[in-house]
C-alpha positions as CSV (number, residue, x, y, z in Angstrom):
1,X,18.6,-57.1,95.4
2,X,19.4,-53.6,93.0
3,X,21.7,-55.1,91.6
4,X,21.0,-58.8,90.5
5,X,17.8,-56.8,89.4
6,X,19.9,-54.3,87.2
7,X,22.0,-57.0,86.1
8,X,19.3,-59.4,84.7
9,X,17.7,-56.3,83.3
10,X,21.2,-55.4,81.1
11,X,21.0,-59.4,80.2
12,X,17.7,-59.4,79.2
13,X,18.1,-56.0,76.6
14,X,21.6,-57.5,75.6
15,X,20.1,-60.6,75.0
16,X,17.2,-59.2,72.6
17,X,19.6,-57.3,71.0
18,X,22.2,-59.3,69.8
19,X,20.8,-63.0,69.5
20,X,18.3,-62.1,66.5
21,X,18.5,-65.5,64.2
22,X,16.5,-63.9,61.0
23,X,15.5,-60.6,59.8
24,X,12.9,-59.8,57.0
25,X,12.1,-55.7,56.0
26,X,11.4,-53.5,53.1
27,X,13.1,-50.6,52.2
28,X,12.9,-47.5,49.9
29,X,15.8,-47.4,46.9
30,X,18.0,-44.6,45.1
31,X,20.1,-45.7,42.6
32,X,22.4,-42.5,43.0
33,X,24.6,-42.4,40.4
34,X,22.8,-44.6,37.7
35,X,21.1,-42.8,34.5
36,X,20.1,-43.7,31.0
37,X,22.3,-42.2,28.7
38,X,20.8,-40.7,25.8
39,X,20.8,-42.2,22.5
40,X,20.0,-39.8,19.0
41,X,20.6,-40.1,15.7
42,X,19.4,-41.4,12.2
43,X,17.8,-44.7,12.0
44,X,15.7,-45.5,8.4
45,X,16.7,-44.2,5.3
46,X,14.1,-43.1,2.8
47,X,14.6,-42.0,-1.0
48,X,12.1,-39.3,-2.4
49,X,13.7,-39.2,-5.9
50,X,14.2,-35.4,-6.9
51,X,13.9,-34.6,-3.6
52,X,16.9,-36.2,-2.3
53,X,17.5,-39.2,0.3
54,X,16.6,-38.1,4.0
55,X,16.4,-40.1,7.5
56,X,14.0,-40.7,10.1
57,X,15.5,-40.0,13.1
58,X,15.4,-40.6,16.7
59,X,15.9,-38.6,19.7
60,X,16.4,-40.2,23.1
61,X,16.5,-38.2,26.3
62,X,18.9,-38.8,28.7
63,X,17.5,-40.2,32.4
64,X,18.0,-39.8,36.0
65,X,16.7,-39.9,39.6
66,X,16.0,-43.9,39.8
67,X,13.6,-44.8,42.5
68,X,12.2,-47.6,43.8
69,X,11.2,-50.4,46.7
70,X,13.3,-53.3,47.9
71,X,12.7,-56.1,50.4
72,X,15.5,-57.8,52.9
73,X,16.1,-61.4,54.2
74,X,19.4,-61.5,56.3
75,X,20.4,-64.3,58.8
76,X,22.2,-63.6,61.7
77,X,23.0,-66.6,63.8
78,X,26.2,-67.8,61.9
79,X,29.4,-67.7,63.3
80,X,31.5,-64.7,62.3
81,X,29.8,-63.5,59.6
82,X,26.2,-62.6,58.4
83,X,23.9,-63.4,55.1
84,X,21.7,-61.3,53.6
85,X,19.9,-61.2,50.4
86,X,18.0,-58.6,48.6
87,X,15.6,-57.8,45.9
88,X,14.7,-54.0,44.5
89,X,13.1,-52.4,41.6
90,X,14.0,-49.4,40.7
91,X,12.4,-47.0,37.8
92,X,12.1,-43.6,35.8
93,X,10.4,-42.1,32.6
94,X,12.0,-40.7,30.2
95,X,11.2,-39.3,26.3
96,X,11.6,-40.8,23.1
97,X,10.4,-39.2,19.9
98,X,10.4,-39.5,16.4
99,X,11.3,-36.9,13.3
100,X,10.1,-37.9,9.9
101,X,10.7,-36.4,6.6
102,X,7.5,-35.7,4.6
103,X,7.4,-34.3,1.4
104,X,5.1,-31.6,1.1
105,X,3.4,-31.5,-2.6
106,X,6.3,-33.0,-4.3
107,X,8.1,-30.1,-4.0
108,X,10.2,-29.4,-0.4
109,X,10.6,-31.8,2.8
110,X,9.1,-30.8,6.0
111,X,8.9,-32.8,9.4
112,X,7.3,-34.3,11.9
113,X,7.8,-35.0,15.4
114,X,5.8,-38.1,16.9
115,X,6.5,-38.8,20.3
116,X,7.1,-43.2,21.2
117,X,5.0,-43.3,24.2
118,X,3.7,-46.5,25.6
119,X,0.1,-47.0,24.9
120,X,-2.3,-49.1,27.1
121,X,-1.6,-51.8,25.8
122,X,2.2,-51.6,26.4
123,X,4.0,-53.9,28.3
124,X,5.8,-51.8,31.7
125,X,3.0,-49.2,30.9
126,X,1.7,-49.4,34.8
127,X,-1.3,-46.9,34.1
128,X,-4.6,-47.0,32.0
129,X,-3.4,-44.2,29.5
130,X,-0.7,-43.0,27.2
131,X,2.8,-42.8,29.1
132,X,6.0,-41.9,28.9
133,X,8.4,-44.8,28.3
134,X,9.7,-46.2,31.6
135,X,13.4,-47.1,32.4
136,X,13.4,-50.1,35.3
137,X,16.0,-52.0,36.7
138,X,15.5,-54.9,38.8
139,X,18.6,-56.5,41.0
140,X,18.5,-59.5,43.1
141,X,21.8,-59.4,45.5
142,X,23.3,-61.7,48.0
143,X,25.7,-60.2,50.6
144,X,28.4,-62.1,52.9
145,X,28.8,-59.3,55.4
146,X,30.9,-59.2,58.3
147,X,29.7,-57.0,61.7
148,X,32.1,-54.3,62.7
149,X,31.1,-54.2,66.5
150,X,29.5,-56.4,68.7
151,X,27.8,-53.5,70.0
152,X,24.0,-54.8,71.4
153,X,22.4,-52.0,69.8
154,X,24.1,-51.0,67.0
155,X,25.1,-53.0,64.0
156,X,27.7,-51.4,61.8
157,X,28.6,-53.9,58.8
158,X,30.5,-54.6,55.7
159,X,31.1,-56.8,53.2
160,X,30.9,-58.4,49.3
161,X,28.3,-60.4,47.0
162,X,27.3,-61.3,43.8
163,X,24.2,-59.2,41.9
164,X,22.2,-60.5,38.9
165,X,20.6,-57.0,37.4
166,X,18.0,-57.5,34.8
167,X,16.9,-53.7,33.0
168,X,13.6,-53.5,30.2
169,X,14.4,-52.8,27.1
170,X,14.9,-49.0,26.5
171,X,13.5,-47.1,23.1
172,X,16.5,-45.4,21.9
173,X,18.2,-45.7,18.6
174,X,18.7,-49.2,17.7
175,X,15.0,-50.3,19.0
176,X,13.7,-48.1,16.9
177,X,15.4,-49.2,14.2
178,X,14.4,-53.1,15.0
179,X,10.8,-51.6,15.3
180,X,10.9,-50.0,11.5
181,X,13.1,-52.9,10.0
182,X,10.7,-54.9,10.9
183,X,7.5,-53.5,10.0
184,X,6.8,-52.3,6.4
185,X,3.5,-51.2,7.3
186,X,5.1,-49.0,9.9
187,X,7.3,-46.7,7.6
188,X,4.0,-46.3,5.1
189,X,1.9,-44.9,7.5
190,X,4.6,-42.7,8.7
191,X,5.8,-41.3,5.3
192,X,2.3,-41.6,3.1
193,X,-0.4,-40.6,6.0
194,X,-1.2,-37.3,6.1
195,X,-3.3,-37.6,9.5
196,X,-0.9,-37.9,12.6
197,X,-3.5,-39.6,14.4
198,X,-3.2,-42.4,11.9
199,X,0.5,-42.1,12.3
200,X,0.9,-42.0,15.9
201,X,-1.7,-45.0,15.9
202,X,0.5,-47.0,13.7
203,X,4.0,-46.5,15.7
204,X,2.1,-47.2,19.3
205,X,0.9,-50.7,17.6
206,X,4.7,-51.6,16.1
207,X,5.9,-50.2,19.3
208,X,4.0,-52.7,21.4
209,X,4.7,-55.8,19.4
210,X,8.7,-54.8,19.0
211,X,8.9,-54.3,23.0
212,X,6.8,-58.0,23.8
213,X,9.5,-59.5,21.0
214,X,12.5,-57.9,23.4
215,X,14.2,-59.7,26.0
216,X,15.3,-58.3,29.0
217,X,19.0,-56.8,29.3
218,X,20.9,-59.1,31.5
219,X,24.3,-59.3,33.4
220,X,26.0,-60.8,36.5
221,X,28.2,-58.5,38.8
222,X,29.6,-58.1,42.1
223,X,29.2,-55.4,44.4
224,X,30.6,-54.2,47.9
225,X,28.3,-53.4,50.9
226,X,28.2,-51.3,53.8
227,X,25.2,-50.4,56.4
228,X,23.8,-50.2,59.8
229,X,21.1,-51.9,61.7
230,X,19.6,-50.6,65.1
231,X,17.4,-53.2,66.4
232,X,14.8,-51.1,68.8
233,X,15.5,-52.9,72.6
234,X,13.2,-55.4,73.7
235,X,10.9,-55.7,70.8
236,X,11.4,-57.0,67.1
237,X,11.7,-53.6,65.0
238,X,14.8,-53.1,63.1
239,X,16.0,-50.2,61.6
240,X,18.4,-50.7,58.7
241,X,20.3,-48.3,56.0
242,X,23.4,-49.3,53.8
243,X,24.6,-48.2,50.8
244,X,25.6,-50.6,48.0
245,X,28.7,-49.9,45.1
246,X,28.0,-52.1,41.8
247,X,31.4,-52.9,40.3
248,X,31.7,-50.5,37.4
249,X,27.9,-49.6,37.5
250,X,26.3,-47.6,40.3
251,X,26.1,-46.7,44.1
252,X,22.5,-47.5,45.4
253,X,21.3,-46.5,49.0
254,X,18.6,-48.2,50.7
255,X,16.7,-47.3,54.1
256,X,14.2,-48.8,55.6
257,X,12.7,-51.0,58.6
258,X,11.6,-54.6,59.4
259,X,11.4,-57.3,62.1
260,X,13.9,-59.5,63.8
261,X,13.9,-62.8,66.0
C-alpha cells in the first residue's frame, strides 16, 4: 500500500511539474552592457562682427546602468520546443547642457552654461518638475526556445528570436541642432537676453515642441536566449531568470516570477 501510495504521489508532483500549458510573469530588467554614448561638440554658428564668429555648443554625457520591468507570456505544451514572448522597458537619466557665447559690452565673449532638462510639460518627463533627460528603450521579443532537460523541476533552456527595439529620442548634438535650426526665436533669446530665466524658459519651450516633432528610433534584430524556470511543486508559482544577447547591441538579464497551468 507504501508504495502505490509513493508512486501516485511521484506522478502527481511529476505531473504538476512538467505538463504546464501557459505561463504569464513579470520580471525586473538590466540591460548590462548597453549605454548612451556621449555626443559633444559645436552645433549653431553665430557672427558678432569685430568680435569674431563663435559656436554654441553642446555637451552630452555619456549613460549607463539601464533598468527597468518586463512581463512574460510563454507556451509550453508544443512538441519539442517552447514559445515565449516578451515585453520590457528599460530607462536612465542622463545630462545635456548648453554653452553659449555672449558678448559682454561689445567688447570680449563670455559664456553660459544652460542645462536641457525636460520641463513639466515634456514628453517622457514621468514627474511633476524639472528633470533630467531620460534615455528609454523599449523591446518586444519572441523566442523559439528549445528545453535542455526534461527534468520535472528544473527547466534549463535555449534558443533564438526576432526583437523589434524602439529607443526616445536622445538630446545630444544633432537634436539640438534640429531644435535651434528650427526655431529663430530660440537663438534670440539665447544670445540677446540677458536674464537666464528668460533663456532657460525659452530652450525648455523649443525643447518640448522639437522632442513631440521626433519619432521614435526604430530597428528589427535577432537575439539568442538562454534561462531557467523552476516551477515550485504542486502549486502554480514559477520562478524564471535568463539572460538575452541582442545581435550586435547588448546582453540584458531578466529575473523574475509568475504563474503556470
Amino acid at each position: 500500500m507504501r508504495k502505490i501510495l509513493f508512486a501516485a504521489t511521484l506522478a502527481l508532483f511529476a505531473s504538476t511539474q512538467a505538463f504546464a500549458i501557459i505561463g504569464v510573469g513579470a520580471h525586473y530588467v538590466m540591460n548590462a552592457t548597453g549605454s548612451l554614448k556621449a555626443s559633444t561638440g559645436p552645433v549653431y554658428e553665430l557672427d558678432f562682427g569685430q568680435l569674431g564668429k563663435e559656436s554654441i555648443d553642446v555637451e552630452q554625457q555619456k549613460a549607463s546602468g539601464l533598468q527597468g520591468l518586463g512581463f512574460k507570456l510563454w507556451i509550453d505544451f508544443l512538441p519539442v520546443i517552447d514559445i515565449e514572448g516578451t515585453f520590457n522597458v528599460a530607462a536612465t537619466r542622463y545630462k545635456t547642457s548648453l554653452s553659449i557665447p555672449v558678448p559682454v559690452q561689445g567688447t570680449e565673449i563670455e559664456r553660459k552654461v544652460i542645462p536641457l532638462a525636460y520641463t513639466p510639460d515634456a514628453p517622457y518627463n514621468m514627474v511633476f518638475d524639472r528633470a533630467d533627460p531620460l534615455y528609454g528603450i523599449f523591446s518586444g521579443d519572441v523566442s523559439i526556445t528549445y528545453p535542455v532537460t526534461s527534468l520535472p523541476i528544473i527547466r534549463p533552456y535555449a534558443g533564438l528570436g526576432v526583437s523589434y527595439l524602439a529607443s526616445i529620442p536622445v538630446i545630444n548634438a544633432s537634436f539640438t541642432k534640429k531644435m535651434l535650426d528650427n526655431s529663430n526665436e530660440l537663438t534670440d533669446a539665447l544670445t540677446t537676453s540677458a536674464d537666464p530665466d528668460k533663456a532657460a524658459a525659452a530652450v525648455g519651450d523649443a525643447l518640448v515642441k522639437t522632442l513631440k516633432d521626433s519619432d521614435y528610433k526604430t530597428s528589427i534584430t535577432g537575439h539568442a536566449i538562454i534561462g531557467v524556470r523552476f516551477k515550485i511543486p504542486f502549486l502554480p508559482p514559477v520562478i524564471y531568470a535568463n539572460g538575452k544577447y541582442y545581435f550586435g547591441k547588448d546582453v540584458v538579464l531578466e529575473v523574475g516570477g509568475g504563474l503556470a497551468i
